[in-house]
Jmol script that loads the backbone (N, CA, C; Angstrom):
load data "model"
ATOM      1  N   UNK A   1       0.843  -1.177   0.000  1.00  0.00           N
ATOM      2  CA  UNK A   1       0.000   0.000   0.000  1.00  0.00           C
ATOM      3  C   UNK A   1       0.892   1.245   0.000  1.00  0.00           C
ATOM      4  N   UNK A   2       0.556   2.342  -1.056  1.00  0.00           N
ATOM      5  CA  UNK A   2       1.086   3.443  -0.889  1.00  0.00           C
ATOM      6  C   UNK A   2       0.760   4.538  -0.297  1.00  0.00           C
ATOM      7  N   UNK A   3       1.385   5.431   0.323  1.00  0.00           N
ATOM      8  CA  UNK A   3       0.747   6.423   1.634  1.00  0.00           C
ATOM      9  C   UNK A   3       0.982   7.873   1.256  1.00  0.00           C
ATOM     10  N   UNK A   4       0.139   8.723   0.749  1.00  0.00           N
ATOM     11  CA  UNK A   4       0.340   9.427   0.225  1.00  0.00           C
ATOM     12  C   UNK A   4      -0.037  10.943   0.640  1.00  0.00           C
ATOM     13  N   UNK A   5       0.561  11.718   1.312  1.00  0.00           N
ATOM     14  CA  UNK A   5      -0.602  12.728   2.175  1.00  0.00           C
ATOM     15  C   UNK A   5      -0.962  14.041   0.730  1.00  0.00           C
ATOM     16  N   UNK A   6      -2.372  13.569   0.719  1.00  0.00           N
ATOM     17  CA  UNK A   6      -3.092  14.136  -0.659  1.00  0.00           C
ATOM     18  C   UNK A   6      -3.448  15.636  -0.710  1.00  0.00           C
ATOM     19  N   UNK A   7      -4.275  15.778   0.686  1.00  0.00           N
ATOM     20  CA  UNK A   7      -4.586  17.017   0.892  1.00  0.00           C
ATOM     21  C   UNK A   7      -3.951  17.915   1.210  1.00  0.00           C
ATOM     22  N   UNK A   8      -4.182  19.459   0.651  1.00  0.00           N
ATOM     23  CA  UNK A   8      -3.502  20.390   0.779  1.00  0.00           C
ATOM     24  C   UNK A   8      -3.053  20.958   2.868  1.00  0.00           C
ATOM     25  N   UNK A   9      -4.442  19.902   3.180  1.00  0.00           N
ATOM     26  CA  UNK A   9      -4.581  20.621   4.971  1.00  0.00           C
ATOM     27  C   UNK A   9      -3.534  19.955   5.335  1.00  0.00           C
ATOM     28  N   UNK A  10      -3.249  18.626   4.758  1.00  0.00           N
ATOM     29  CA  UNK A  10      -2.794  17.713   5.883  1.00  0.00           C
ATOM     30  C   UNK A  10      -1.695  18.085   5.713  1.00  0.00           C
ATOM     31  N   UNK A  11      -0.528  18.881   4.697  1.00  0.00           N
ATOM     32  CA  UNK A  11       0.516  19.117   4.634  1.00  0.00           C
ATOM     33  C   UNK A  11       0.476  20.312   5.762  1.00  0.00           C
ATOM     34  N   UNK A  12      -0.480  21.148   5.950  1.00  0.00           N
ATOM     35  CA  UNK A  12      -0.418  22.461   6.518  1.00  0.00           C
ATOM     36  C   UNK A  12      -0.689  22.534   7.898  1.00  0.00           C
ATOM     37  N   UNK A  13      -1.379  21.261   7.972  1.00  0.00           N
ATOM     38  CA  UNK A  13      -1.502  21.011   9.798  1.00  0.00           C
ATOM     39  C   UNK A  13      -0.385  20.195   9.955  1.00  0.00           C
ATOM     40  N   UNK A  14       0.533  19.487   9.180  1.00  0.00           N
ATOM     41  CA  UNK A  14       1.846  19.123   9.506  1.00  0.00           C
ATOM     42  C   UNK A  14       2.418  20.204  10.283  1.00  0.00           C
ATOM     43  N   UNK A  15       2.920  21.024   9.454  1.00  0.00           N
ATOM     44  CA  UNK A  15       3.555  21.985   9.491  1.00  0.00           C
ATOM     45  C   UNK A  15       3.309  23.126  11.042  1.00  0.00           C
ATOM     46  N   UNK A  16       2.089  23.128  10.751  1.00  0.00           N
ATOM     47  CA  UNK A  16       1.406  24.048  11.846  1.00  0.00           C
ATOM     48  C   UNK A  16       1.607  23.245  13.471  1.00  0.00           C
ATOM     49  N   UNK A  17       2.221  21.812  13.579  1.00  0.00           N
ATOM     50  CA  UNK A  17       2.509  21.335  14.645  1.00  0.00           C
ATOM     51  C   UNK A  17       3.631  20.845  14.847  1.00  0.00           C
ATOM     52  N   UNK A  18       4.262  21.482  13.374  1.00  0.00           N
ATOM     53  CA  UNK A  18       6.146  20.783  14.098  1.00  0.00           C
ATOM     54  C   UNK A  18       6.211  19.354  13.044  1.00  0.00           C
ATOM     55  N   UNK A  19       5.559  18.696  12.582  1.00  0.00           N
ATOM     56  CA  UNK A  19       5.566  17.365  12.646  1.00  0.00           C
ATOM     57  C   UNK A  19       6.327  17.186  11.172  1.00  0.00           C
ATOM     58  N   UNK A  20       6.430  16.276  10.780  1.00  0.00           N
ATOM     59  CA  UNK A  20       7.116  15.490   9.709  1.00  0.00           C
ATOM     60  C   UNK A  20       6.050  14.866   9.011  1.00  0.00           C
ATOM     61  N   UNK A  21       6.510  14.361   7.256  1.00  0.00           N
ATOM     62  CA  UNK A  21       5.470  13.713   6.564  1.00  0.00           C
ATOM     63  C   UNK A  21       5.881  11.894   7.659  1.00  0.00           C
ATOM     64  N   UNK A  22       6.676  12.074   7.681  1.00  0.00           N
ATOM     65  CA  UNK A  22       7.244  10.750   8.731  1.00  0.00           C
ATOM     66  C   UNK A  22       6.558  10.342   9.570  1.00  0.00           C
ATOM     67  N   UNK A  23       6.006  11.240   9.960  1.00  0.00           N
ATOM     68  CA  UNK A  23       5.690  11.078  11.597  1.00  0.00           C
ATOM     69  C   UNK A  23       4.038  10.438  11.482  1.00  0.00           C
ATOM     70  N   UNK A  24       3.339  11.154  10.476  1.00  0.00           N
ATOM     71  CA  UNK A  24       1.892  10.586   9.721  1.00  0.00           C
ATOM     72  C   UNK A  24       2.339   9.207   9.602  1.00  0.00           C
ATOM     73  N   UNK A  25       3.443   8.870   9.029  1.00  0.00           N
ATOM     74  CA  UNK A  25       3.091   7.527   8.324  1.00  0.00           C
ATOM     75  C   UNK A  25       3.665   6.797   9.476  1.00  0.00           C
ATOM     76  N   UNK A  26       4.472   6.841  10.158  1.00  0.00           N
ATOM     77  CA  UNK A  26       5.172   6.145  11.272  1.00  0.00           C
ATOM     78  C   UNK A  26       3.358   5.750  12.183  1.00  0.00           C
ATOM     79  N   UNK A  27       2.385   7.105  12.214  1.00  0.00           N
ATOM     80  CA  UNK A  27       1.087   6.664  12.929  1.00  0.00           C
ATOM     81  C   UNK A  27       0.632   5.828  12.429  1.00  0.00           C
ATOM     82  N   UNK A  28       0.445   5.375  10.768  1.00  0.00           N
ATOM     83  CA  UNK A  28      -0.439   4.480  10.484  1.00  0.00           C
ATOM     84  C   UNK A  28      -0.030   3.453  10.153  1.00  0.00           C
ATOM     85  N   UNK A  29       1.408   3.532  10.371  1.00  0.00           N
ATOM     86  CA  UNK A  29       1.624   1.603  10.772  1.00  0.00           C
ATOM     87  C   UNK A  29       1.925   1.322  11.641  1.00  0.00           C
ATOM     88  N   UNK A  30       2.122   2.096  13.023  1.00  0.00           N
ATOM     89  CA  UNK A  30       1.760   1.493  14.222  1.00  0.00           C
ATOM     90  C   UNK A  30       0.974   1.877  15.399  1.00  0.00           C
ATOM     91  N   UNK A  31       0.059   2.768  14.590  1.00  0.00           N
ATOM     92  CA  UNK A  31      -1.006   3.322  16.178  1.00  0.00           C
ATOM     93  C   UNK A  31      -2.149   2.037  15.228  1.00  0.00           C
ATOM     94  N   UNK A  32      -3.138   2.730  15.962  1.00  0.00           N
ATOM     95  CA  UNK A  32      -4.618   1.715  16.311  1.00  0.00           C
ATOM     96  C   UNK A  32      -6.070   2.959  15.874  1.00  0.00           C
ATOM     97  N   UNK A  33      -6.396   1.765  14.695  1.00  0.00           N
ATOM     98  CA  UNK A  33      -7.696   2.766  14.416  1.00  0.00           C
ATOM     99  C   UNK A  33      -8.930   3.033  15.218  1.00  0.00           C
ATOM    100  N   UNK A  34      -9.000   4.218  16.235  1.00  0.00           N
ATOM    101  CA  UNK A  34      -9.424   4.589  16.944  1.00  0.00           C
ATOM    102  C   UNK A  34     -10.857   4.877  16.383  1.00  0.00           C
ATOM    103  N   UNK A  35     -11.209   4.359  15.108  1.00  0.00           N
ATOM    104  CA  UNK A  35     -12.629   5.168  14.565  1.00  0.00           C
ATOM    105  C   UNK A  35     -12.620   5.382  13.128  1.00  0.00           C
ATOM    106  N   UNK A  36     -14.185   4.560  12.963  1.00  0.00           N
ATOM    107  CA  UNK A  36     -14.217   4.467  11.278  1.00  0.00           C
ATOM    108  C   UNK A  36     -15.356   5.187  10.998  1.00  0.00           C
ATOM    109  N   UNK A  37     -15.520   6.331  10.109  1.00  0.00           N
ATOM    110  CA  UNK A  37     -16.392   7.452  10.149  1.00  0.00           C
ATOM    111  C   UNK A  37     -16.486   7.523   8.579  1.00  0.00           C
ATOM    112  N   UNK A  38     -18.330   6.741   8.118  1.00  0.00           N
ATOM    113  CA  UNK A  38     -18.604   7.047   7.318  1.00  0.00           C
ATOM    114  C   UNK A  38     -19.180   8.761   7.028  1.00  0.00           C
ATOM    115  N   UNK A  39     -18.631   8.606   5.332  1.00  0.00           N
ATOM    116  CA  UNK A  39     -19.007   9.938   4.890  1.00  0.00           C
ATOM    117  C   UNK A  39     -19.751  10.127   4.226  1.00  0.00           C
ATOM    118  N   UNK A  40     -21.152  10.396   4.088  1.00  0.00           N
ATOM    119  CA  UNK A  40     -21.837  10.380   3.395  1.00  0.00           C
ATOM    120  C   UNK A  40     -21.965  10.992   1.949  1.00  0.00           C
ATOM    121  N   UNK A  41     -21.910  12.355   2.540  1.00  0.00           N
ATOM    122  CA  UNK A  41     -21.491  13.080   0.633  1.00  0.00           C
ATOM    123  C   UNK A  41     -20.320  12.640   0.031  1.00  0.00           C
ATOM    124  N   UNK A  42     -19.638  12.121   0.286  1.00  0.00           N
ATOM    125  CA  UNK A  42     -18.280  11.642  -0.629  1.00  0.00           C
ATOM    126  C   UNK A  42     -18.483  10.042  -0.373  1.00  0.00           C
ATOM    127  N   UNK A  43     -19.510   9.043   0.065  1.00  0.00           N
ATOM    128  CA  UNK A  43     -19.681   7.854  -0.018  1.00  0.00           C
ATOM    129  C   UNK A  43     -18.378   6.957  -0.252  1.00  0.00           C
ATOM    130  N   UNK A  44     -17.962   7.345   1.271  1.00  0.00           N
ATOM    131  CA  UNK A  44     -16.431   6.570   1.535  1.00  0.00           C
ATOM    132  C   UNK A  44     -16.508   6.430   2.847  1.00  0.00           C
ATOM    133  N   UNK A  45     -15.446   5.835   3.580  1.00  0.00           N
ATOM    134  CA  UNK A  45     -14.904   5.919   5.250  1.00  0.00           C
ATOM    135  C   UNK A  45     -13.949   6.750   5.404  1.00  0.00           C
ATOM    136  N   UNK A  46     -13.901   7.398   6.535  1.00  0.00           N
ATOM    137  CA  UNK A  46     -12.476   8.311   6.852  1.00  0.00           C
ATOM    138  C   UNK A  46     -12.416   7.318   8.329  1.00  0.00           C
ATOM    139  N   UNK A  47     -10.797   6.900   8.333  1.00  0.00           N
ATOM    140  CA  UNK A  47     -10.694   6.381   9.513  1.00  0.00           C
ATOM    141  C   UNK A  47      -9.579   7.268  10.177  1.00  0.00           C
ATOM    142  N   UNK A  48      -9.996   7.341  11.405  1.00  0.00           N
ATOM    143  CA  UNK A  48      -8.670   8.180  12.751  1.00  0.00           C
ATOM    144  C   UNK A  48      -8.147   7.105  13.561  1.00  0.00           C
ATOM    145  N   UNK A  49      -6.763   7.293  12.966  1.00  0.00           N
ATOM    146  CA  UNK A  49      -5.510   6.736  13.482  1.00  0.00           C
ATOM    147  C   UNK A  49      -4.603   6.986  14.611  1.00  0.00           C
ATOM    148  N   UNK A  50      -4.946   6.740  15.790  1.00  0.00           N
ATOM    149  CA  UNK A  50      -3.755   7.412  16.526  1.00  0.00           C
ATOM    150  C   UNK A  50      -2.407   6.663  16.597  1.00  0.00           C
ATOM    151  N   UNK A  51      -1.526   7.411  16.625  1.00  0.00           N
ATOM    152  CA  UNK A  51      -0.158   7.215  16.880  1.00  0.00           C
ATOM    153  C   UNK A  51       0.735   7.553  17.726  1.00  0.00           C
ATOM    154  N   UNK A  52       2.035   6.935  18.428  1.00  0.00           N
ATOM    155  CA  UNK A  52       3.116   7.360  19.131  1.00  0.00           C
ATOM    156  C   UNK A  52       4.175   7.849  18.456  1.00  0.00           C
ATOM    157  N   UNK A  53       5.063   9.274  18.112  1.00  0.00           N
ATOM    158  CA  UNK A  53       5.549  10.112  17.738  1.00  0.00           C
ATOM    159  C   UNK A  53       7.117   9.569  18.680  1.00  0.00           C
ATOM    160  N   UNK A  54       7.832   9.474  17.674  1.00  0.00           N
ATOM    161  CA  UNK A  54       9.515   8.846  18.166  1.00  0.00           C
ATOM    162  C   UNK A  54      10.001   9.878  19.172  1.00  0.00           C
ATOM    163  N   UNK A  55       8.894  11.305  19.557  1.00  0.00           N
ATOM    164  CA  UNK A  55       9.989  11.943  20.670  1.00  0.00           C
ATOM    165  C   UNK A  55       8.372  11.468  22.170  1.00  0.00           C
ATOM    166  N   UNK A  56       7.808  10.549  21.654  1.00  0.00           N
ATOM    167  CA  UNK A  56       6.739  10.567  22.932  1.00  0.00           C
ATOM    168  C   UNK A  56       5.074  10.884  22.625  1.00  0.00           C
ATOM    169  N   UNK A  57       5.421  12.191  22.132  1.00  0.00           N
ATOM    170  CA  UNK A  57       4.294  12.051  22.079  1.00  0.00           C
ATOM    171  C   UNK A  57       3.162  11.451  21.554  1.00  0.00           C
ATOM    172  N   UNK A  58       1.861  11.830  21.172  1.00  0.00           N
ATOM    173  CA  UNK A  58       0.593  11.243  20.296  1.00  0.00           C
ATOM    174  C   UNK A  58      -0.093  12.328  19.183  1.00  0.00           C
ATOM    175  N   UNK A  59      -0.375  11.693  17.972  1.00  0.00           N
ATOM    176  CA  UNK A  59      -0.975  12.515  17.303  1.00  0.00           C
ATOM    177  C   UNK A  59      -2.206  11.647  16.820  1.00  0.00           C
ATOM    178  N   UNK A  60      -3.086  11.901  16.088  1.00  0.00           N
ATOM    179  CA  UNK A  60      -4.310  11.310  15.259  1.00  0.00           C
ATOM    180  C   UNK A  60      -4.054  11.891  13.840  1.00  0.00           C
ATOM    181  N   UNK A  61      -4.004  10.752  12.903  1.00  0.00           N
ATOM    182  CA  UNK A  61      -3.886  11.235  11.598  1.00  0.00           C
ATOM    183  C   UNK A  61      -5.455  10.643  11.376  1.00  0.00           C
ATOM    184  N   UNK A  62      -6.114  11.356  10.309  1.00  0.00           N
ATOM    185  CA  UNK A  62      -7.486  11.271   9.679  1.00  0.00           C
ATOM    186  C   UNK A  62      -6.970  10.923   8.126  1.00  0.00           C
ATOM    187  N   UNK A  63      -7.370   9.742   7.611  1.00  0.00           N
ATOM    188  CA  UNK A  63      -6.722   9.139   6.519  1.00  0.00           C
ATOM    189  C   UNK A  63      -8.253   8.599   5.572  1.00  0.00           C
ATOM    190  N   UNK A  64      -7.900   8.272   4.560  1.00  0.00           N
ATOM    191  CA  UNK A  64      -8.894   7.563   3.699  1.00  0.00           C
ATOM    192  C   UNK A  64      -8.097   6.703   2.553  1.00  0.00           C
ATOM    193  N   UNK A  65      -8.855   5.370   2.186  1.00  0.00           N
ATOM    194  CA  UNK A  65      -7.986   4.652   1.542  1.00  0.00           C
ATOM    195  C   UNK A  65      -8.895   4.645   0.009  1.00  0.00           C
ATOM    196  N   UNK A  66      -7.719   5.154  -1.057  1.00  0.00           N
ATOM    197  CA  UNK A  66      -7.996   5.203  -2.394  1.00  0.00           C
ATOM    198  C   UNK A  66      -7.619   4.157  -3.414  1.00  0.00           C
ATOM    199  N   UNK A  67      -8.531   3.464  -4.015  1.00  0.00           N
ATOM    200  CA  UNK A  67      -8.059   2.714  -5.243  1.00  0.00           C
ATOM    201  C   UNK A  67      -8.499   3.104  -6.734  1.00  0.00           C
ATOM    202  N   UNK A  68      -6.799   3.425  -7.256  1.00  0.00           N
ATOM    203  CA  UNK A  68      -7.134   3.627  -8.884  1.00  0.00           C
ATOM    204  C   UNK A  68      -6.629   2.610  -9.401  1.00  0.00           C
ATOM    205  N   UNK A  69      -7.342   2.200 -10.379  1.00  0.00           N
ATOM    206  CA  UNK A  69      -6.821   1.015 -11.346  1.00  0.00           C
ATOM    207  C   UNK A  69      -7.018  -0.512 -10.125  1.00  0.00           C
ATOM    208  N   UNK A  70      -5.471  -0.704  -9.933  1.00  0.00           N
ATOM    209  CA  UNK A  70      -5.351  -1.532  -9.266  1.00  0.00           C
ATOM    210  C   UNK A  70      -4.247  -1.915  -7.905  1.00  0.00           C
ATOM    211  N   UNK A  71      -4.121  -0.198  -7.751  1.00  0.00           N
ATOM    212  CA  UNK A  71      -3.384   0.335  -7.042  1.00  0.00           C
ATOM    213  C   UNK A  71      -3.886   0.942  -5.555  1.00  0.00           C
ATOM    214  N   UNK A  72      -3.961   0.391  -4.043  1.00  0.00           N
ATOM    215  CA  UNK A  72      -4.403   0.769  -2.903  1.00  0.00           C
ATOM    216  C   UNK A  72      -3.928   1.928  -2.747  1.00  0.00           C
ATOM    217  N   UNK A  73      -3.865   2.766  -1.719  1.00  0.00           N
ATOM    218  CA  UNK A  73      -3.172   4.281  -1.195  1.00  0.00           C
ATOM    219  C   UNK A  73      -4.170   4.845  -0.413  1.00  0.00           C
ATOM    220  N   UNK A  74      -3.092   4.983   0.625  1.00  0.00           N
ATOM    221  CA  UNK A  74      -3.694   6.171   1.538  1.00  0.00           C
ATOM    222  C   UNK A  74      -3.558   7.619   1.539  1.00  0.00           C
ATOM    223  N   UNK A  75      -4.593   7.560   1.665  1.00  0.00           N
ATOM    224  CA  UNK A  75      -4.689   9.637   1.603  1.00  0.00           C
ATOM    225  C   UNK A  75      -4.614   9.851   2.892  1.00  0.00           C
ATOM    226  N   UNK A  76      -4.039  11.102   3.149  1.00  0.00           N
ATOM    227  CA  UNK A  76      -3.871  11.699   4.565  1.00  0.00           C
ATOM    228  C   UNK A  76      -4.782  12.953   4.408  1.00  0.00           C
ATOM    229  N   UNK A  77      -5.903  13.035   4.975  1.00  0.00           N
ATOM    230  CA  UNK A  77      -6.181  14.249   5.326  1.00  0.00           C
ATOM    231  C   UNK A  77      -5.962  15.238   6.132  1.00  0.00           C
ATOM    232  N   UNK A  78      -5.670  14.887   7.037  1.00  0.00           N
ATOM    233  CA  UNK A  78      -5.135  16.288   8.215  1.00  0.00           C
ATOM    234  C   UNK A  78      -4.855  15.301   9.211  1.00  0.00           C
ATOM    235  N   UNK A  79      -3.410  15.719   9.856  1.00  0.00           N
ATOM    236  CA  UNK A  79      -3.007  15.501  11.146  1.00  0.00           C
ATOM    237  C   UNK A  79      -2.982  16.410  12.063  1.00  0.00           C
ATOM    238  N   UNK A  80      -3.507  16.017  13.640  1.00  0.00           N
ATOM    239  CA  UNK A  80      -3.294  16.466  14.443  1.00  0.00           C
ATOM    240  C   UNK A  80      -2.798  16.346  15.971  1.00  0.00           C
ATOM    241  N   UNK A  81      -2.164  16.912  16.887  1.00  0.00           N
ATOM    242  CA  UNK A  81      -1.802  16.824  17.842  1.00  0.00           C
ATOM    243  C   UNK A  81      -2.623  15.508  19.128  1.00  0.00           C
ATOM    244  N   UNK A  82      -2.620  15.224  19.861  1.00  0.00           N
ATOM    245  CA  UNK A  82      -3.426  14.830  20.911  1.00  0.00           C
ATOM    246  C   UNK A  82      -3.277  15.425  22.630  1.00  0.00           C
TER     247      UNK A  82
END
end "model"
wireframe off; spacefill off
backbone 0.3
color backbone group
């Protein structure tokens, strides 16, 4: 699976907390999906991921998983602090 942070927020709430594109993906292969939140107008799931951050702390990344062709990927929508 490829991990891809798509949205323009999720780069900008990176940023806006210090964090790394690293640090997103380090959450979603080893925190725990805390919550699967269908979306109705865009008829998909957004799931929230929390994670442990290599200096301690926790963040929640909000992700959605895209398939083109025959290709999986995660979208990152916005990360944030905990």
């Amino acid at each position: 699976m490829i991990i891809w942070p798509l949205m323009t927020q999720s780069g900008q709430s990176l940023m806006d907390d210090y964090l790394a594109p690293d640090d997103a993906i380090r959450a979603i292969f080893n925190g725990i999906i805390i919550k699967r939140q269908w979306e109705n107008q865009e008829g998909e799931y957004k799931y929230l991921i929390q994670g442990r951050l290599a200096t301690g702390g926790e963040i929640v990344v909000v992700a959605k998983i895209e398939q083109i062709e025959q290709v999986e990927w995660t979208a990152i929508i916005t990360v944030y602090m905990v």
